[in-house]
N, C-alpha and C positions, 0 to 999 in steps of 0.2 A: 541728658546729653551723653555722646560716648567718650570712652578716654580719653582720646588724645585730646576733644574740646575740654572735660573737667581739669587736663593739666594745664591747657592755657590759662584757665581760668582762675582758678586756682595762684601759678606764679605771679597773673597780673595783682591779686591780691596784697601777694608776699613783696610784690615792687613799692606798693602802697603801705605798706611800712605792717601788714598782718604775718602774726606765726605761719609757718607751713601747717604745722601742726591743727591750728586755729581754722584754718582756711579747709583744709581737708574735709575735716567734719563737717561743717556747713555747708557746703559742696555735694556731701555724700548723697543726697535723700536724694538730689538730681539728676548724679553719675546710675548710667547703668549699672544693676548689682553686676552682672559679671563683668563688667570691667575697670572696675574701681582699682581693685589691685592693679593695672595698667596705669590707670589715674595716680596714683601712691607711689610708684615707681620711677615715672617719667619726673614727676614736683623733687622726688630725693636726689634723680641720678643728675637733675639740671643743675640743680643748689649744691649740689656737695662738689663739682669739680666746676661751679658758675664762672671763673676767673679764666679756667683753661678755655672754656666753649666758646668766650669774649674771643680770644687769643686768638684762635683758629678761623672766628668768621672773620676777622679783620686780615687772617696770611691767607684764607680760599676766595673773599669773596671782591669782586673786580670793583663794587661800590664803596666809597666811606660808611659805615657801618653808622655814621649819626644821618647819611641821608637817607636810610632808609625809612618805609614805611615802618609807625609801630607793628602792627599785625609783622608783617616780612620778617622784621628783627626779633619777635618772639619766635615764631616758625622756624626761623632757623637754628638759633640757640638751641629750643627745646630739639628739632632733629638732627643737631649735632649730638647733643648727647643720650639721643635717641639710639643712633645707629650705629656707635660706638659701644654704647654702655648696655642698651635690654638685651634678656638674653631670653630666649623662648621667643620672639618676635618678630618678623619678619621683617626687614628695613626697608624692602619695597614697600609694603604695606603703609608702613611710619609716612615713608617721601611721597606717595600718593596722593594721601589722608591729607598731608602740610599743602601741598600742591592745590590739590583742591579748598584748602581753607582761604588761599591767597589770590583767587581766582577773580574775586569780585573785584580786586582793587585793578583803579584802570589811572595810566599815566592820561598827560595831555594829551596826545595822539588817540584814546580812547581807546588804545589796547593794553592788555595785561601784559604787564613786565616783568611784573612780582613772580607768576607761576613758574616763568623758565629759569628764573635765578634761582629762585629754591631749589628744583629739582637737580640744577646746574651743581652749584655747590654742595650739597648732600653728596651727589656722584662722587664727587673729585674730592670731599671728603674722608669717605667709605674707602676708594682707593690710595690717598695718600697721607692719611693723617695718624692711622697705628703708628707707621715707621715712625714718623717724625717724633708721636706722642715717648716711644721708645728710646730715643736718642735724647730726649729730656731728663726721663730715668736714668738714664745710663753717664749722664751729663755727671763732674765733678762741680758742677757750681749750683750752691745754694741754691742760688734763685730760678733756676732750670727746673730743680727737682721740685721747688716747690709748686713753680705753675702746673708740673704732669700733675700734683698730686691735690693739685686743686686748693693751697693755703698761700694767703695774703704774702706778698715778699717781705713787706714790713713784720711780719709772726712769725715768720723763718728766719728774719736778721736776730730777731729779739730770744728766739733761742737757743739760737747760736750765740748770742754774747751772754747769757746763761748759765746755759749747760754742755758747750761745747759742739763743736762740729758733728760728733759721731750720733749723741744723742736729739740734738736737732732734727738731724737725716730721719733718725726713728720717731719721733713724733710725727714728722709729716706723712709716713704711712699710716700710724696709729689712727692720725687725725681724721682720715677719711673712709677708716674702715669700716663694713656693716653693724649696724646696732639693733640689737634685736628688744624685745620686751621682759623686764624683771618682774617679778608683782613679792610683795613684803606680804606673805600670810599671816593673817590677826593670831593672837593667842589663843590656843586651841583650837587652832584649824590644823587637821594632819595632813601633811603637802602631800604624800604619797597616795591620800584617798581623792585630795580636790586635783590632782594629775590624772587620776584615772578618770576622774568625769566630766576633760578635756579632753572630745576626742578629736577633736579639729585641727588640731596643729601639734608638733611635737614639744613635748616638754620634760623637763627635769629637775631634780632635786639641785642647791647651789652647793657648790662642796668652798664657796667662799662665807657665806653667812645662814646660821641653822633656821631664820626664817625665810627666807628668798625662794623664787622657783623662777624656773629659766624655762622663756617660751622662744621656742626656735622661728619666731616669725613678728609680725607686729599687728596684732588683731585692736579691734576697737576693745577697749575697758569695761565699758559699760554692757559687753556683750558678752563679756566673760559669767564663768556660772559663778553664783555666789559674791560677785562685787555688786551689786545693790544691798545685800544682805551684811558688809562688812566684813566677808570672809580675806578678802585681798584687794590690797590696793597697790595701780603700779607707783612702783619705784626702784629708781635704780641703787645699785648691792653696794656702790661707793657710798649714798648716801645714807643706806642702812648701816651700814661699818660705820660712818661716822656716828650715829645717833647712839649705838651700840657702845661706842667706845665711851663717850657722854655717860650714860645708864652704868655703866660698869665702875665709872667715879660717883657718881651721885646718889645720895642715902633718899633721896626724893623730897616729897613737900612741894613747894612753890616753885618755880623756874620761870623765866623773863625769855621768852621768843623775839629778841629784837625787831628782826626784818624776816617776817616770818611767809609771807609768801602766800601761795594757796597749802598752807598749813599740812604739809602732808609730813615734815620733821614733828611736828607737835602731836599730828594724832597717834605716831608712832609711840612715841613718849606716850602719851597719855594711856595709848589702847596695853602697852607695857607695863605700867605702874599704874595699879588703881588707887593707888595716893595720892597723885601727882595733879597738882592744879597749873594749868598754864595761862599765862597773859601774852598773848605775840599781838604785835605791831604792824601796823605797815603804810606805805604811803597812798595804797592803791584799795580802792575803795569795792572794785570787782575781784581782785583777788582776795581782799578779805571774805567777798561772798560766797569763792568758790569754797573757803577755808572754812566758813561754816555750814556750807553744803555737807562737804566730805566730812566734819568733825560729826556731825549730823547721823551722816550712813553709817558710821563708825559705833554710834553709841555715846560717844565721849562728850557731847559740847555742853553738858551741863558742869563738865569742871574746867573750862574754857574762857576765857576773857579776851575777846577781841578789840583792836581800838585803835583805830584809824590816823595817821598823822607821822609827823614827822620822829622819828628817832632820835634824834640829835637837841630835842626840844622837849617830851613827852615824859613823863614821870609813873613811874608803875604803882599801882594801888599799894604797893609795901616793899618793903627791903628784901632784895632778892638773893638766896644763897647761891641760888645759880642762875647762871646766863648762858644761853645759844645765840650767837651772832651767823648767823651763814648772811653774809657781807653781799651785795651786788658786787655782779663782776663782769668781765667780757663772755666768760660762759664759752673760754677756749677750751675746759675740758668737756665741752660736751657739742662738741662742732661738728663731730660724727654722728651726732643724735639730732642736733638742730642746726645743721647748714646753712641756715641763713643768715644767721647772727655773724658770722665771719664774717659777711660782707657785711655788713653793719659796724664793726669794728676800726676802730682805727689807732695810731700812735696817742693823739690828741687825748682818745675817750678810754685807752688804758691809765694815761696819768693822771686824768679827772677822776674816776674810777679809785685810784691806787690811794688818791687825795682823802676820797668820799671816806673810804675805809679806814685811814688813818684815824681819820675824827668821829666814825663810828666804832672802834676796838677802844678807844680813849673814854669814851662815853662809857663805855659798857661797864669799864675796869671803875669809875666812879662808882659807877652805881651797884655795882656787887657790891655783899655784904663782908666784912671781915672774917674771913675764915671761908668762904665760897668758891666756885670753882664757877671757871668760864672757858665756855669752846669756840673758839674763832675760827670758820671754815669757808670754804669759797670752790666751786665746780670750774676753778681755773686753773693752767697750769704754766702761768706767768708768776717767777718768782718777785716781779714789781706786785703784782696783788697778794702773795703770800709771806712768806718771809721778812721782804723787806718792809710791808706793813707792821709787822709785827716786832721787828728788831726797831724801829722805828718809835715805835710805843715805847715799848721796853728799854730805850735808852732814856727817857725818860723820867722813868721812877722806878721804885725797888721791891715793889710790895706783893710782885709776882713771882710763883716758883711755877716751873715749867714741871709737868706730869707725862709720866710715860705712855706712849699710844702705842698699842701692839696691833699685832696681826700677820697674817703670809710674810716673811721673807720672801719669797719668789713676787711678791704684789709689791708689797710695802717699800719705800724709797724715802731715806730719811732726808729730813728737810735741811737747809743748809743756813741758820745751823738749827731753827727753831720746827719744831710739829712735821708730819710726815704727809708724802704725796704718792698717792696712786696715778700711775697711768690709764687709758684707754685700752686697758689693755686684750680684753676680750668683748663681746657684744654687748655684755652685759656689765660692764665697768666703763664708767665717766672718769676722766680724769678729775682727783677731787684733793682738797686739802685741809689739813687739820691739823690745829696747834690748842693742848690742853694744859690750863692752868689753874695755880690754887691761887688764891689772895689771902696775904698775910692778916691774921688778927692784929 
C-alpha cells in the first residue's frame, strides 16, 4: 500500500486500542519501502497534536464532526495534520490522495459528498488555521496553550497545581517535542567504532551517559548493525541513568525486578554485572516473552528468572537485597515518544494509577532484605505518581533512609522533597523519575 493508505491504516489500529509503535511494524512489510517514512510521519504528526486536529475539524468543517462518515473523519484529521505539520511534501499532493480516498462513499442522493468536504476544508484549513494555531501560543491561558501544543487540558491543569504556571507552560512544549532513537551499547562494545559502521543516518556519542549513542533519526532496531548480535539495544538515556544510578549503589548478587516489563532494565543490569542474577515479574504474559527474547540476544537469560503474575501477591525464590520497582504509570514523560497514550489518559486513570503504586512501593519495602537497597522509578512526570507515592509510603514507617542520586545539574531536578526528575528535555531524554533507598537492618 502507499503512505498515506499505511497511515490510515495504521491510526485505525491505534483507535482500536494498539501502540503506534506496535502498529507500524506490522504494517511495514505492506507499506511501500520508499514511503514508509511518509507512513511514520503522518501516524506521529496526527497523534502528537490528536486533540488540536479534533479542534479545528469541528471550527473549519460546516458538518457535526460525529455525523460524519468514519473514512471522511479519518481523512480529514490525518490531512489536517498533514498539511500543517509534513515538511518536504507537498499538501496538494496530501488533499488529492484524501480526496480521492473518499470518493467511493456516496450519500442517499447517490452522489459523493465526502470528496468536496475534504478538499473544502483542508483549503480553508491551509489558509486559516497557522494564524489561529498562533494566537493559541501566543494565548496567556493555560488551556489555549495546551490545545496549540497538543496536551490533554486536564495534564496542563495538573501541572500547573504542581509546579507552577511557568514550568507548566514549559512542559507543554517539552511534551511534544521530536524524539529521536537512543541505543545503550553492551559492554565492550566501542561506540565510536559501531557509529562508524552506521552509515545510514547520523549519529553520536551521549555526553549524558558513557554507554548511550544518539541516533539523529528513528530507524527500525532490529535493522541496526550489530543488535541481533547483542551489541546495542534501544533505550532511552533517562532510563539508562536511572539503572546506572541503581549499579552505583549496589555490590550485586540477587536483585527483584518487580514489574519488569519487556526486561530491557534487567538485561541492562545483567549484561553490566556478570554476578548479577535477576527475577522480574510481570502481569503480562507477552511482555515477559519479549523479556526473554531480548534477555536471549543479549547472552544473559541463563541468570534470569521470569515469573508471570501479579506483584502485589507473588513471592521471590529468596530474600532480596535489592529491588527495581519501575511502577506503571501514565507514561506522561514519555508522550513525546508515544503520543498516543495521552489520549489514553485520564484524571480517573492517574489516581488509579498513583493508588496501584502506593500498594506496589509498600510491597517492595516488605520484601526487601534488612540492610538492601530499593529504587522506585516511573517515566512520569506527575508528582501524584512520584513524590507523593513515595512520601505516602514513607509516612508510614521508618525503616527507610533516602540515598543520594546524582548527575547533570543542568538535567537533574530535585524531587520535592523525595528522589530526582528529568525532563524531556532533548530527543533523547524521557521524562523519568527516581527515588533511592537503603532499608534499615
Amino acid at each position: 500500500m502507499r503512505g498515506i493508505e499505511g497511515a490510515l491504516a495504521v491510526l485505525d489500529e491505534v483507535e482500536k486500542g494498539a501502540f503506534a509503535s506496535e502498529a507500524l511494524r506490522k504494517a511495514w512489510g505492506n507499506v511501500v519501502p520508499t514511503e514508509r517514512k511518509l507512513t511514520a510521519s503522518l501516524v506521529y504528526i496526527t497523534l502528537r497534536r490528536l486533540g488540536l486536529w479534533k479542534h479545528l475539524l469541528a471550527k473549519y468543517c460546516k458538518r457535526p464532526a460525529e455525523s460524519l462518515h468514519t473514512e471522511t473523519a479519518s481523512a480529514l484529521i490525518v490531512g489536517i495534520a498533514g498539511v500543517l505539520e509534513l515538511e518536504h511534501f507537498k499538501p496538494g499532493v496530501l488533499v488529492n490522495a484524501l480526496v480521492q480516498r473518499v470518493k467511493h462513499i456516496k450519500g442517499q442522493s447517490g452522489e459523493s459528498r465526502e470528496a468536496p468536504l475534504v478538499n473544502g476544508v483542508l483549503h480553508t484549513v491551509m489558509r486559516e488555521a497557522p494564524q489561529y494555531i498562533q494566537s493559541l501560543k501566543e494565548s496567556s491561558a493555560l488551556r489555549d496553550q495546551a490545545l496549540a501544543y497538543g496536551v490533554p487540558g486536564w495534564a496542563a491543569a495538573e501541572w500547573n497545581r504542581e509546579w507552577g504556571i511557568k514550568e507548566a507552560k514549559r512542559l507543554l512544549r517539552l511534551s511534544t517535542a521530536q524524539t529521536y532513537l537512543s541505543l545503550r551499547a553492551s559492554p565492550g562494545v566501542d561506540r565510536s567504532e559501531w557509529i562508524a559502521s552506521f552509515l545510514t543516518a547520523k549519529s553520536q556519542l551521549s555526553d549524558f551517559s558513557p554507554s548511550s549513542i544518539r541516533i539523529e533519526s528513528n530507524p527500525y532496531p532490529p535493522d541496526l548493525p550489530g543488535y541481533r548480535e547483542g551489541y546495542v539495544t534501544p533505550q532511552g538515556e533517562s532510563s539508562i541513568w536511572a539503572v546506572e544510578t541503581l549499579l552505583s549503589h549496589w555490590s550485586g548478587g540477587f536483585l527483584l525486578d518487580m514489574c519488569c516489563g519487556r526486561g530491557i532494565k534487567a538485561g541492562q543490569i545483567l549484561s553490566s554485572r556478570t554476578d548479577a542474577r535477576v527475577e522480574g515479574w510481570d502481569v503480562s504474559g507477552p511482555r515477559l516473552g519479549a523479556a526473554q527474547k531480548d534477555l536471549s540476544r543479549l547472552g544473559v537469560s541463563e541468570r534470569a528468572k521470569l515469573v508471570q503474575g501479579d506483584a502485589l501477591k507473588l513471592n521471590p525464590g529468596e530474600s532480596p537485597p535489592a529491588i527495581l520497582l519501575d511502577a506503571p504509570c501514565t507514561g506522561s514523560g514519555t508522550w513525546g515518544r508515544r503520543p498516543e497514550a495521552k489520549w489514553r489518559a485520564s484524571p480517573e486513570k492517574l489516581k488509579a494509577a498513583s493508588n496501584l503504586q502506593k500498594q506496589l512501593f509498600s510491597r517492595a519495602v516488605d520484601l526487601l532484605a534488612p540492610g538492601g537497597i530499593i529504587m522506585y522509578c516511573t517515566c512520569s512526570v506527575f508528582r501524584e505518581e512520584n513524590e507523593k507515592v513515595v512520601g505516602s509510603v514513607l509516612a508510614d514507617r521508618r525503616d527507610l533512609v533516602e540515598l543520594p542520586i546524582k548527575g547533570r545539574q543542568d538535567v537533574l531536578k530535585k524531587g520535592k522533597p523525595y528522589g530526582a526528575l528529568i525532563w524531556p528535555e532533548s530527543p533523547w531524554l524521557d521524562g523519568f523519575y527516581a527515588a533511592l533507598f537503603s532499608k534499615k537492618n
